[in-house]
Backbone of each chain as ProteinMPNN parsed JSONL, in Angstrom:
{"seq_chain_A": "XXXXXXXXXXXXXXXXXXXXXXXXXXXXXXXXXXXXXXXXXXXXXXXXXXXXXXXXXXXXXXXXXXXXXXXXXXXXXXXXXXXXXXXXXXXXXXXXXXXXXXXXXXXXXXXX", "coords_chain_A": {"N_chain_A": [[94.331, 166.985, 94.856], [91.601, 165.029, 95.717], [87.821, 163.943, 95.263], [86.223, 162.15, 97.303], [84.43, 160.158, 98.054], [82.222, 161.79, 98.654], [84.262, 163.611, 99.733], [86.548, 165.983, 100.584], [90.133, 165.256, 99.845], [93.356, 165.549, 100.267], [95.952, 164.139, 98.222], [98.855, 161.971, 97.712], [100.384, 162.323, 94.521], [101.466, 160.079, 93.359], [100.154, 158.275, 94.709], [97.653, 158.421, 93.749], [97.682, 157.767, 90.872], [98.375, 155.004, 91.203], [95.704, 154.228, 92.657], [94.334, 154.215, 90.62], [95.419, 152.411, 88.615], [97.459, 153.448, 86.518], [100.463, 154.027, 84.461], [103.395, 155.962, 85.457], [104.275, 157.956, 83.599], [108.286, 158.25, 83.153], [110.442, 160.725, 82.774], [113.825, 161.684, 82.158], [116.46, 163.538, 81.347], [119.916, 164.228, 79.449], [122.59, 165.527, 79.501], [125.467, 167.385, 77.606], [128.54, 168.714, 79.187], [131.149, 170.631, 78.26], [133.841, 171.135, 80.309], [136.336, 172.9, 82.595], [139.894, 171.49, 83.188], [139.51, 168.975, 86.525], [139.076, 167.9, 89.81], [136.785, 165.132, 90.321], [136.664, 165.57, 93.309], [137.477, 167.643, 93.853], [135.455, 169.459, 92.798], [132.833, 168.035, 93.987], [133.339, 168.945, 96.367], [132.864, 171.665, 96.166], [130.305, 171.838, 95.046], [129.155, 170.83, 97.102], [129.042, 173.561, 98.621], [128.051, 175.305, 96.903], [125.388, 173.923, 96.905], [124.155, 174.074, 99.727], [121.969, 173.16, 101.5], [121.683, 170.59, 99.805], [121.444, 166.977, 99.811], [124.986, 165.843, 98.885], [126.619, 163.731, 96.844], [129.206, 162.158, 96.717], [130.389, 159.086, 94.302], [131.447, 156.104, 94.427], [132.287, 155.142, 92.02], [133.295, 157.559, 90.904], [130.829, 159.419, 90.32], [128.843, 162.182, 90.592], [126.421, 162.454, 93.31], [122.921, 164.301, 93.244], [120.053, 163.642, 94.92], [118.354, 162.958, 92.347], [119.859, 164.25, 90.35], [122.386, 163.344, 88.22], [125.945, 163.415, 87.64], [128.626, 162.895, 85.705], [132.037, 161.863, 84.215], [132.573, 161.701, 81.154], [134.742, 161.411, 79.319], [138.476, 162.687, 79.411], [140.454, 165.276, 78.684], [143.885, 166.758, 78.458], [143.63, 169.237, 78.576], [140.47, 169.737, 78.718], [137.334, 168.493, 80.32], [135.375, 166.305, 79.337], [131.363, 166.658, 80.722], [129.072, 164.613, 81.562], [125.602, 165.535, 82.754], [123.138, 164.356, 83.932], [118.78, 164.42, 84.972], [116.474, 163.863, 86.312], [112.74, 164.784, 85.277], [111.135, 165.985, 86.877], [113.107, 167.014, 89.148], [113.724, 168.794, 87.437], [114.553, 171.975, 87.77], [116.616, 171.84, 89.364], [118.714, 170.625, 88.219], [118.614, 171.692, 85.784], [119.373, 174.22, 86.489], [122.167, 173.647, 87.684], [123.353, 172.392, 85.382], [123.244, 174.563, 83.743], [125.235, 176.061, 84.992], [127.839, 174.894, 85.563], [128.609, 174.923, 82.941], [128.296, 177.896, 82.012], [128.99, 179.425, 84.331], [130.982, 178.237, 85.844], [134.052, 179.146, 86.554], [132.799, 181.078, 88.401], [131.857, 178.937, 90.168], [133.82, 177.272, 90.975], [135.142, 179.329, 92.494], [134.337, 179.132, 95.302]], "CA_chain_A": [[93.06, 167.144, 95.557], [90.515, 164.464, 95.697], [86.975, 163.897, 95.778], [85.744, 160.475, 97.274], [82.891, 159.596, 98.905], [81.515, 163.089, 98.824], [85.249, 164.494, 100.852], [88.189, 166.63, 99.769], [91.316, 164.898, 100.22], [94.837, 166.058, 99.899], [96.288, 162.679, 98.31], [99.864, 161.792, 96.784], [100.103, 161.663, 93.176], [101.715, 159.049, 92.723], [98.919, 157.046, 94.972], [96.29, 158.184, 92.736], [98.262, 156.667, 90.217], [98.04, 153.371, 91.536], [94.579, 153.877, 92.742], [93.415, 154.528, 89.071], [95.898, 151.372, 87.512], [97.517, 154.566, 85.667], [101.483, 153.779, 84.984], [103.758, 157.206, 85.707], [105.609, 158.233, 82.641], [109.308, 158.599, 83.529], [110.799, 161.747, 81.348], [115.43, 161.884, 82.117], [117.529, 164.302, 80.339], [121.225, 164.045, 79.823], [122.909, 166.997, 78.677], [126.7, 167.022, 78.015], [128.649, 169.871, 79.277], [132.917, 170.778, 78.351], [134.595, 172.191, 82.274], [138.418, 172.956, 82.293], [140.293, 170.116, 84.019], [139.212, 169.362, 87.728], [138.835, 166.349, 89.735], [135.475, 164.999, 91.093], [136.475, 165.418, 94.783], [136.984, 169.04, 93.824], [133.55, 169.448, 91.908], [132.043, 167.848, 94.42], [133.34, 170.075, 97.717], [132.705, 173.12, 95.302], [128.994, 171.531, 94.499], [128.445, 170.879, 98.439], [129.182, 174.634, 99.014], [126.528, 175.528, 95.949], [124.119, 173.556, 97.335], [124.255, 173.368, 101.028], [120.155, 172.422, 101.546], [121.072, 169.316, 99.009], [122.695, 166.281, 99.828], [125.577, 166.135, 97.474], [127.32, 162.365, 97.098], [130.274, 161.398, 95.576], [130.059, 157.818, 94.135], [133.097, 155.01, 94.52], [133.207, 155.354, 90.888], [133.603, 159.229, 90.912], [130.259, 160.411, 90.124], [128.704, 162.693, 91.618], [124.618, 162.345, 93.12], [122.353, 165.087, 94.219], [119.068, 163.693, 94.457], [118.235, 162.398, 90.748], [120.813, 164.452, 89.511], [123.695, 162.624, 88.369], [127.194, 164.222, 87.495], [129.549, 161.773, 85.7], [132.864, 162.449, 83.688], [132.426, 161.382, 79.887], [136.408, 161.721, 78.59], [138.69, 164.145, 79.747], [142.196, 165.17, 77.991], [144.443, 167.382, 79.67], [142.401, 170.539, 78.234], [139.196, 169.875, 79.201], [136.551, 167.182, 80.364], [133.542, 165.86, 78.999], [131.157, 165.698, 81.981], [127.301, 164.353, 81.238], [124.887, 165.502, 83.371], [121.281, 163.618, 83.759], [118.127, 164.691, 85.71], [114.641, 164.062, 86.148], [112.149, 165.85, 84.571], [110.592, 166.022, 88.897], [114.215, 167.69, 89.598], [113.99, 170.013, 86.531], [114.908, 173.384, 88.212], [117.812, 171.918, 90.11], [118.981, 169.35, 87.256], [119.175, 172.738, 84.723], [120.0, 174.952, 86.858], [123.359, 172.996, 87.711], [124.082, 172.293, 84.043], [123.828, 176.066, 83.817], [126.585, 176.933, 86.229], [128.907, 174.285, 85.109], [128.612, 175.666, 81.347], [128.123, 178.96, 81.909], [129.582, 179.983, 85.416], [132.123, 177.194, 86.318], [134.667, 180.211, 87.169], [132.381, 181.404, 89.978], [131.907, 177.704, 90.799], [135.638, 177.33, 91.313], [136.113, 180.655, 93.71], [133.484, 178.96, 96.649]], "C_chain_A": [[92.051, 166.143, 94.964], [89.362, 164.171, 96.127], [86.321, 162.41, 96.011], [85.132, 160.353, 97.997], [82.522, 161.176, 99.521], [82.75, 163.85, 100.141], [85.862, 164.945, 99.859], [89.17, 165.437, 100.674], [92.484, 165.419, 99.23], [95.682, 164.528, 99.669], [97.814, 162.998, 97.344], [99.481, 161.645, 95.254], [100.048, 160.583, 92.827], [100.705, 157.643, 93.68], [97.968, 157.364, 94.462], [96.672, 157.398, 91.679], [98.116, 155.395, 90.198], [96.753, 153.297, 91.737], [93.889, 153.272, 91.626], [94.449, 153.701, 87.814], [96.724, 152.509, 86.345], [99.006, 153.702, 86.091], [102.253, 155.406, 85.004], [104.575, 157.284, 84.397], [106.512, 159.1, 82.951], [110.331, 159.904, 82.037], [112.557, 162.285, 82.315], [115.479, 162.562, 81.112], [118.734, 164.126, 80.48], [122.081, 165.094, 78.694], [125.094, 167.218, 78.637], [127.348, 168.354, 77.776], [130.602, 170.139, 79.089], [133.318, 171.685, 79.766], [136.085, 171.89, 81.894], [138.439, 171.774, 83.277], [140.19, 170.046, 85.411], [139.007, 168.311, 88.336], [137.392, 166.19, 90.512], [135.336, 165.511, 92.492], [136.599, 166.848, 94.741], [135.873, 169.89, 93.546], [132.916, 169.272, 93.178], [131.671, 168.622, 95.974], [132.44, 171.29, 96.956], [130.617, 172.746, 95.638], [127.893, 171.585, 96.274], [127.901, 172.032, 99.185], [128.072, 175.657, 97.998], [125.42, 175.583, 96.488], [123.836, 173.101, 98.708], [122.732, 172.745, 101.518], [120.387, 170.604, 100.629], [122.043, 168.303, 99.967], [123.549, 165.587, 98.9], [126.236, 164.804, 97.787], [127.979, 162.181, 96.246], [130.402, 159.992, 95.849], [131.501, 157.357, 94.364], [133.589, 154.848, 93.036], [133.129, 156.397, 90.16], [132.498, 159.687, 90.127], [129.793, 161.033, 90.639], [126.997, 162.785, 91.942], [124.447, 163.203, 93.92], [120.582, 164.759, 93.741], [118.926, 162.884, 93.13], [119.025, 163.295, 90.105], [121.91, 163.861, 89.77], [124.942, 164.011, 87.45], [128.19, 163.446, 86.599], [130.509, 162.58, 84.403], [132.949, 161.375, 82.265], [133.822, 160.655, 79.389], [137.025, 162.753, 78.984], [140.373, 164.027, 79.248], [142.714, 166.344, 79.336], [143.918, 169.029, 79.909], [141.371, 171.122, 78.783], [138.38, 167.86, 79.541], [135.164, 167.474, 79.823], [132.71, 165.93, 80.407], [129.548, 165.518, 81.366], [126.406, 164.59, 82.753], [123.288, 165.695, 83.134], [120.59, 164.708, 84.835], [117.007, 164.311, 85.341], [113.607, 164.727, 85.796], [111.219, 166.331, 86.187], [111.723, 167.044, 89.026], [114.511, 168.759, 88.485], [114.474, 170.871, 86.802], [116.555, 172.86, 88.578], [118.515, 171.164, 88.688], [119.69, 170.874, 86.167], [120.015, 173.649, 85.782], [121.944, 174.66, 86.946], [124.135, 172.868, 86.022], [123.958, 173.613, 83.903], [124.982, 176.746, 84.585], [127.682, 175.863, 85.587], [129.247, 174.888, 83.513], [128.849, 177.092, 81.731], [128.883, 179.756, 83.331], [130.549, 179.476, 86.454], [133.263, 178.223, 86.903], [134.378, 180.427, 88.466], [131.983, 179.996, 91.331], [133.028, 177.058, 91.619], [135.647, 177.972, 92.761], [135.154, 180.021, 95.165], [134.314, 178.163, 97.339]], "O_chain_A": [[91.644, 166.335, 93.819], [89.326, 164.024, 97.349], [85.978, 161.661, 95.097], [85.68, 160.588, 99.074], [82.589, 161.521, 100.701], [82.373, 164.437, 101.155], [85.863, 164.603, 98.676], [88.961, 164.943, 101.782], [92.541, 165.614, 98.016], [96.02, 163.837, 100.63], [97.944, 163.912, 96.529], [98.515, 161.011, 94.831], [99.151, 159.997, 92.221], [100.622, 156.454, 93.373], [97.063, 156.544, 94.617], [96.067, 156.343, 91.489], [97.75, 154.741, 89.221], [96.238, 152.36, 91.126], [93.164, 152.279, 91.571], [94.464, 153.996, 86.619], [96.465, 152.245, 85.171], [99.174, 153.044, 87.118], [101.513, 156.213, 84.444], [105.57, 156.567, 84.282], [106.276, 160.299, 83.097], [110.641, 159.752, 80.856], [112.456, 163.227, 83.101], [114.795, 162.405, 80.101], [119.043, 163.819, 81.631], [122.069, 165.241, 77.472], [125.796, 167.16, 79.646], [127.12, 169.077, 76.806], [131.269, 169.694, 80.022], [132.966, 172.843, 79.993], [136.696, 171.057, 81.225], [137.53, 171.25, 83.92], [140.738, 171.019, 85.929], [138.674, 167.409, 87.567], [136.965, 167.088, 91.238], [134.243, 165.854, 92.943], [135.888, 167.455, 95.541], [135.55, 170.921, 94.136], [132.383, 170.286, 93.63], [130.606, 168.843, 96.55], [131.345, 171.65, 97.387], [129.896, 173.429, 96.366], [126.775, 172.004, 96.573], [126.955, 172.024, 99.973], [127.431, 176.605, 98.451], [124.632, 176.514, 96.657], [123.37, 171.985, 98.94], [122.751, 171.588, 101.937], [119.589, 169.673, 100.738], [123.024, 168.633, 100.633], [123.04, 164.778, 98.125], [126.469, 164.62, 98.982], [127.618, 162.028, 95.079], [130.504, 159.51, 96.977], [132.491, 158.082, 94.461], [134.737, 154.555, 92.702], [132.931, 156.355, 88.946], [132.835, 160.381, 89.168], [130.097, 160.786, 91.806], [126.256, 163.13, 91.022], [125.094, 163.366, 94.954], [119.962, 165.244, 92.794], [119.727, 161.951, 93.091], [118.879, 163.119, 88.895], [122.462, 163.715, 90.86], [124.697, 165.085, 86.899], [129.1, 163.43, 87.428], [130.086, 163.533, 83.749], [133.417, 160.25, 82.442], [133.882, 159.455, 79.122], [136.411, 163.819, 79.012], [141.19, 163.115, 79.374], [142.282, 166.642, 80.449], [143.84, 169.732, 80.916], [141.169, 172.267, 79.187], [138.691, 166.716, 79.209], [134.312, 168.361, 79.848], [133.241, 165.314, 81.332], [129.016, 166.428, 80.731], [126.588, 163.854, 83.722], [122.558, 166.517, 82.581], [121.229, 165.571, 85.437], [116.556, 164.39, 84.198], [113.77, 165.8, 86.377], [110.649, 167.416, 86.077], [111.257, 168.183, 89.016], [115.461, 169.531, 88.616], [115.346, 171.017, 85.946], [117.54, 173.434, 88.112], [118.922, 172.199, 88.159], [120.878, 171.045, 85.891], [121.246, 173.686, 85.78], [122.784, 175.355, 86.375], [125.265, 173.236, 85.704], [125.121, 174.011, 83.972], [125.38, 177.911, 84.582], [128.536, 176.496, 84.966], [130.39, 175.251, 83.235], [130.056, 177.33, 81.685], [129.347, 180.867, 83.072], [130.868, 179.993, 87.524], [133.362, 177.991, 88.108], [135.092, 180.203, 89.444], [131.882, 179.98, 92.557], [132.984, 176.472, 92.701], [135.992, 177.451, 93.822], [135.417, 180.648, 96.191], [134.01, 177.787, 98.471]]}, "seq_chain_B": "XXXXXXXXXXXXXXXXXXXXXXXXXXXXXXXXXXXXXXXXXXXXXXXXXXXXXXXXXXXXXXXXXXXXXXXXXXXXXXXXXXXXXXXXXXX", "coords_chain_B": {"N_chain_B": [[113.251, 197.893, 83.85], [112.67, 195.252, 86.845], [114.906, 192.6, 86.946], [114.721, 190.503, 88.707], [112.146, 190.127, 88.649], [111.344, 188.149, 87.0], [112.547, 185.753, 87.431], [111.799, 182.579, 88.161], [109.83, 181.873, 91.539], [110.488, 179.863, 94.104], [109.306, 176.345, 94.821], [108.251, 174.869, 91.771], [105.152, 173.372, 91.095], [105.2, 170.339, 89.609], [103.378, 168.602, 87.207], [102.038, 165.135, 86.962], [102.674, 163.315, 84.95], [101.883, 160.243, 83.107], [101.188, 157.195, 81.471], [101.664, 156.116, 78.032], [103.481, 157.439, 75.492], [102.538, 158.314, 72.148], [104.557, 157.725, 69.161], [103.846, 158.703, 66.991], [102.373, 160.95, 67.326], [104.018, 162.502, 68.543], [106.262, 162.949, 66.64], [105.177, 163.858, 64.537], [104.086, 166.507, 66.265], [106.771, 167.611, 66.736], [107.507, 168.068, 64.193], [105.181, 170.286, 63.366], [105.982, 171.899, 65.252], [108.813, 172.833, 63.709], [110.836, 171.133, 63.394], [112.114, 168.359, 61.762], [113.72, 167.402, 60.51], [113.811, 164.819, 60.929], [115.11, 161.182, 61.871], [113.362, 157.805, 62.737], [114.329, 155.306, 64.693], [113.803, 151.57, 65.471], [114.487, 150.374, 68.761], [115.593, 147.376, 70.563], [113.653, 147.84, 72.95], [111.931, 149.55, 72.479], [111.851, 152.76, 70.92], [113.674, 155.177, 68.658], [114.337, 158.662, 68.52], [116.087, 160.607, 65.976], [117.409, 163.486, 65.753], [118.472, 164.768, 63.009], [119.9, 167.035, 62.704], [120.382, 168.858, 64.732], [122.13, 167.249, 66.756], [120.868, 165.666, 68.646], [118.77, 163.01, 70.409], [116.131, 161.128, 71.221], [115.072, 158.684, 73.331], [112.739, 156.307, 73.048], [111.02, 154.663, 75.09], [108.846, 151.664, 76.956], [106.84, 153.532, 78.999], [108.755, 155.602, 79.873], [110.732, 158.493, 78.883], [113.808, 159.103, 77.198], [115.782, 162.332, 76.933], [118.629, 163.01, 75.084], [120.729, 165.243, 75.051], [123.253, 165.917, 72.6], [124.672, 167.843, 72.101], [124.642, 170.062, 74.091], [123.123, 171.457, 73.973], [120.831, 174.198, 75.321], [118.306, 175.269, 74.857], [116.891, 173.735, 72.879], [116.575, 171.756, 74.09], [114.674, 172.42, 75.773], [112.635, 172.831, 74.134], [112.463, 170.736, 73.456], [111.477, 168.965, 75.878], [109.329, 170.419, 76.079], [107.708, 169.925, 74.02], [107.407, 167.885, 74.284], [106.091, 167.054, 77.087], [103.531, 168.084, 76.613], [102.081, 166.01, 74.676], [101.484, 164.2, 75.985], [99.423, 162.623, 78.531], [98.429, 163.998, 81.976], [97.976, 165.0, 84.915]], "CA_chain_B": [[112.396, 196.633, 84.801], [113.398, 194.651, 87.873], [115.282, 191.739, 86.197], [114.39, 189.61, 89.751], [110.699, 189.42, 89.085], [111.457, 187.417, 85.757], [113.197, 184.411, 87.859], [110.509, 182.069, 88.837], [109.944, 181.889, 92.989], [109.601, 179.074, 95.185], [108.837, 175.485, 94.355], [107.114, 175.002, 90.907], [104.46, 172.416, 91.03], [105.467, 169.635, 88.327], [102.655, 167.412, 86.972], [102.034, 164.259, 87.392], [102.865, 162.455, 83.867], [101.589, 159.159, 82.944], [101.233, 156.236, 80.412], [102.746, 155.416, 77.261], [103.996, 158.31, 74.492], [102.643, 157.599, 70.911], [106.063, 157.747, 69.146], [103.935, 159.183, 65.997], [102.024, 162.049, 67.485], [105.064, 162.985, 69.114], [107.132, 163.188, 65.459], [103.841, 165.34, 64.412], [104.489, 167.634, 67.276], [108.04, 167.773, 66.337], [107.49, 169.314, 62.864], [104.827, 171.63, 63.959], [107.282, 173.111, 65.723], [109.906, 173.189, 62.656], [111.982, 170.04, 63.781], [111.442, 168.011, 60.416], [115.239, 166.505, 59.934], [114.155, 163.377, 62.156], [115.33, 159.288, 61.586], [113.129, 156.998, 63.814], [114.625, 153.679, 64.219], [113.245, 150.776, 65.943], [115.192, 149.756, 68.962], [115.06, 146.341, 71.466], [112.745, 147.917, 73.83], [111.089, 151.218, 71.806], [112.198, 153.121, 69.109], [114.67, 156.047, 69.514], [114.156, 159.521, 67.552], [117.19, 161.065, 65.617], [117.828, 164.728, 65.516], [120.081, 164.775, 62.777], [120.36, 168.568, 62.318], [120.829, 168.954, 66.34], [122.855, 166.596, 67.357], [120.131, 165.177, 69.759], [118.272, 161.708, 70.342], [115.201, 160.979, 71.943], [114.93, 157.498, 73.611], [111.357, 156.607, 74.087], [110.471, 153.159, 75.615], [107.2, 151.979, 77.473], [106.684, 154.328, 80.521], [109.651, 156.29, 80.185], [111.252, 158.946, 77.825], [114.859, 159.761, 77.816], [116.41, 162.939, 75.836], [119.645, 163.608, 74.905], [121.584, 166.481, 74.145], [124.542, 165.583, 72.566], [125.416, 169.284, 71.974], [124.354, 170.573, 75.316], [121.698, 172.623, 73.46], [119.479, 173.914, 76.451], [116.896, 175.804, 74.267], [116.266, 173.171, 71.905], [116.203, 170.605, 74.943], [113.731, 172.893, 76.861], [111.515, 173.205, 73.661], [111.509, 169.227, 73.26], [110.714, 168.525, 76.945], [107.943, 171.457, 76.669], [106.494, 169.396, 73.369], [106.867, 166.405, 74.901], [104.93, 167.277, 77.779], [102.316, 168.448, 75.62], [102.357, 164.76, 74.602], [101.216, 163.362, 77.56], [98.332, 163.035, 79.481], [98.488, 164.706, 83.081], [97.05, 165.917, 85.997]], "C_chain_B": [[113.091, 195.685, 85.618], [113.586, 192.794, 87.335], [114.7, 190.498, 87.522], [112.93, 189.296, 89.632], [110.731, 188.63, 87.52], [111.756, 186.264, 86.604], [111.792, 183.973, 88.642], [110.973, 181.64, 91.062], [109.354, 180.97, 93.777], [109.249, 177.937, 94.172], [107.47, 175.767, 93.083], [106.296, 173.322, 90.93], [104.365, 171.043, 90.0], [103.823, 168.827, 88.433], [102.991, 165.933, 86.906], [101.839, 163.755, 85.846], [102.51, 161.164, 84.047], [101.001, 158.62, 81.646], [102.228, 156.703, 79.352], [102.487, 156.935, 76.087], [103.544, 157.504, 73.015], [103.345, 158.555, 69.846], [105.46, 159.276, 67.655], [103.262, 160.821, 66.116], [102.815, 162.803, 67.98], [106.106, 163.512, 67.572], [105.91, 164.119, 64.759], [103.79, 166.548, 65.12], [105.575, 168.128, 66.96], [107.853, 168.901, 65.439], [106.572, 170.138, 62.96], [105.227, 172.501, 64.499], [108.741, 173.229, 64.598], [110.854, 172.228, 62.817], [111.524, 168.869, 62.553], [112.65, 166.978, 60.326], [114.817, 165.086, 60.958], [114.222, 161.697, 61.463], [114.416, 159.062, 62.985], [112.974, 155.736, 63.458], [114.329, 153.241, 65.529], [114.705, 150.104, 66.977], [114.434, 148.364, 70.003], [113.685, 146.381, 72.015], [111.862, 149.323, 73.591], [111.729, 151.468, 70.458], [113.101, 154.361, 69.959], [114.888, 157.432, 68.07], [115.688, 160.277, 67.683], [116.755, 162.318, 65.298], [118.819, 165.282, 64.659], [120.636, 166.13, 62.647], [120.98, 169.156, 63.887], [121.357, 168.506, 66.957], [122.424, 166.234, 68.782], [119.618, 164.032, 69.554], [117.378, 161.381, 71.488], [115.042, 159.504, 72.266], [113.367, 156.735, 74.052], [111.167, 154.864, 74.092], [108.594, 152.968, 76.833], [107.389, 152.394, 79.211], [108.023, 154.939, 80.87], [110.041, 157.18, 78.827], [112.794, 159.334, 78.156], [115.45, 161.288, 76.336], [117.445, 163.584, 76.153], [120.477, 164.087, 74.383], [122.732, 166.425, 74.207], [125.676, 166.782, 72.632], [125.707, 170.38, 73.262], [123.544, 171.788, 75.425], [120.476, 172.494, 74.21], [118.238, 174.67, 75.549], [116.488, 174.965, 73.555], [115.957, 171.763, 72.873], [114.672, 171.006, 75.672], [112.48, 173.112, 75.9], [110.819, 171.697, 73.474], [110.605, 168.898, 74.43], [109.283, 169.426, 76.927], [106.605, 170.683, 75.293], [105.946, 168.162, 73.873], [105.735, 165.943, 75.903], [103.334, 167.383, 77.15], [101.761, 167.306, 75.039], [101.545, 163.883, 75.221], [100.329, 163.586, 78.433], [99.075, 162.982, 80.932], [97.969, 165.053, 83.973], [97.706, 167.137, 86.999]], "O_chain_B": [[114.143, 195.242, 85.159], [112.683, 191.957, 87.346], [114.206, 189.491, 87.015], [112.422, 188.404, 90.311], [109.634, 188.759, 86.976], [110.826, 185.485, 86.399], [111.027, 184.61, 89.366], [112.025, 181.29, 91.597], [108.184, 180.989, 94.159], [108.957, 178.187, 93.003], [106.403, 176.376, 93.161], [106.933, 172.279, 90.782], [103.218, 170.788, 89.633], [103.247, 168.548, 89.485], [104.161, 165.565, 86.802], [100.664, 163.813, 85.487], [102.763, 160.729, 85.171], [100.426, 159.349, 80.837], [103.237, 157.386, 79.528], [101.352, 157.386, 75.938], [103.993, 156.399, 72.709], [103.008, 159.714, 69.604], [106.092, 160.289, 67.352], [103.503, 161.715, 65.305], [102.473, 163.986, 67.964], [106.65, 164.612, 67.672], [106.186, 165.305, 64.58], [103.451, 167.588, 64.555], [105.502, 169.351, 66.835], [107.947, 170.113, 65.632], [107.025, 171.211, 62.562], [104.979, 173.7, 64.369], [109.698, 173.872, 65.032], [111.92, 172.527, 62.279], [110.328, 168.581, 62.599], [112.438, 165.792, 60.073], [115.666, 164.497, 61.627], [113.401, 161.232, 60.672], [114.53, 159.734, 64.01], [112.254, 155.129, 62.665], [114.432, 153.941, 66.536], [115.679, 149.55, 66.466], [113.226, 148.247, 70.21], [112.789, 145.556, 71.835], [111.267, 149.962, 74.459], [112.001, 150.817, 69.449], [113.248, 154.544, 71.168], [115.418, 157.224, 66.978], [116.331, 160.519, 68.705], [115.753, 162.408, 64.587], [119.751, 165.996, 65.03], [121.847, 166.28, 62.484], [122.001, 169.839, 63.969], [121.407, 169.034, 68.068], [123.106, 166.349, 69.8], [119.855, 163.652, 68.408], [117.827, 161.358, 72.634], [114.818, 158.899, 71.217], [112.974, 156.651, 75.216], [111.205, 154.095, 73.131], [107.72, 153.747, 77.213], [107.856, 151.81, 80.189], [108.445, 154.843, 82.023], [109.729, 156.702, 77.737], [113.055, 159.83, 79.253], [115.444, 161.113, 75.117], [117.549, 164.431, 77.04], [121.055, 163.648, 73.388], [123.426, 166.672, 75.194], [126.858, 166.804, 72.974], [126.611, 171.205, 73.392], [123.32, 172.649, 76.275], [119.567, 171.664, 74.182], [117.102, 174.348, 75.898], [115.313, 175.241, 73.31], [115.231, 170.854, 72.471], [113.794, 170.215, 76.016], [111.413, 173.476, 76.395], [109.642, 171.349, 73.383], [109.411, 168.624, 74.319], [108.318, 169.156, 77.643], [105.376, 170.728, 75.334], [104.845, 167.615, 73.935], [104.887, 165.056, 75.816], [102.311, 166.733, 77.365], [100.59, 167.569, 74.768], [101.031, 162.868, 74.75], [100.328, 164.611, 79.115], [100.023, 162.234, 81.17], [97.048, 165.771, 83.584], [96.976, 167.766, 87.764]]}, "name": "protein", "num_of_chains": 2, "seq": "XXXXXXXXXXXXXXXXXXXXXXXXXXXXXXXXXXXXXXXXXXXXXXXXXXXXXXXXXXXXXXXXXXXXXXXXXXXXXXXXXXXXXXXXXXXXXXXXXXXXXXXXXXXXXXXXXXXXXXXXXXXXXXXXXXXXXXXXXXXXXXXXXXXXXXXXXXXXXXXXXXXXXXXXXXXXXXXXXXXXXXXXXXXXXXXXXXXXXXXXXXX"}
């Protein structure tokens, strides 16, 4: 909400930003999570069915994008995989939330 | 108590972050909050704070921060991003 020349306006942030020569400080996380063995194209149906409102993209070199969250596979033995997943500190909710279900509820992630 | 009115509802409004992080009021923030074990070494394009007790690493360059949790420690990620913020002018 801005006031300019004696109005309210409803203005973008990020064009006040520029108005006011301000630069945006960019704040990523990357959080690395162990999942039993699985392949991206499975993750990523599973992830589509999660999140049907997002649009979920698997990359040509198997990671996976929703939005500014990225998905990508670290190392993986026959055990388990590494997978790292980033986000924006803008996409916070969705960014954790996701690394919460892969850690913590990958099982129920599976059965969709 | 109804465990559903704890989960937050509906788009939360993020702020609007901007300019540059100074690396030292930020390592002052740190140990006010009990985070004390830190290396900060000088890299190319910033400097880059060591967590050595947490197995974390803060990347901070100009107009960006990155942090990462090598452990996949979300409470100690969610207390940096909440100092970090704190950090940072906002609107």
């Amino acid at each position: 909400l801005v006031i300019s020349e004696d109005k309210l306006k409803i203005e973008d942030p990020s064009k006040i930003l520029n108005d006011l020569d301000l630069k945006e400080h960019e704040i990523r996380f990357t959080s690395t999570v162990t999942v039993p063995p699985v392949t991206m194209e499975i993750l990523h149906s599973k992830l589509e069915k999660l999140l049907p409102d997002h649009s979920v993209m698997l990359s040509p070199d198997g990671s996976i994008l929703i939005g500014s969250v990225l998905l990508k596979c670290s190392a993986e033995d026959e055990e388990d995989i590494k997978m790292l997943v980033s986000w924006s500190y803008q996409e916070e909710e969705l960014g954790s939330t996701l690394f919460h279900t892969l850690k913590n509820d990958f099982d129920y992630l599976m059965q969709l | 108590v109804d465990e559903g009115q704890d989960k937050l509802e509906g788009p939360i409004l993020k702020k609007q972050i901007y300019d540059n992080l100074s690396v030292e009021d930020f390592v002052q923030n740190l140990a006010q909050h009990g985070i004390t074990d830190i290396k900060v070494e000088d890299s190319p394009s910033g400097c880059i704070v060591h967590l050595q007790a947490d197995d974390a690493l803060i990347q901070i360059e100009e107009g960006s921060t990155h942090i990462f949790s090598v452990a996949g420690n979300e409470p100690l990620r969610r207390k940096l991003r909440d100092i970090l913020v704190t950090c940072l002018p906002k609107f």
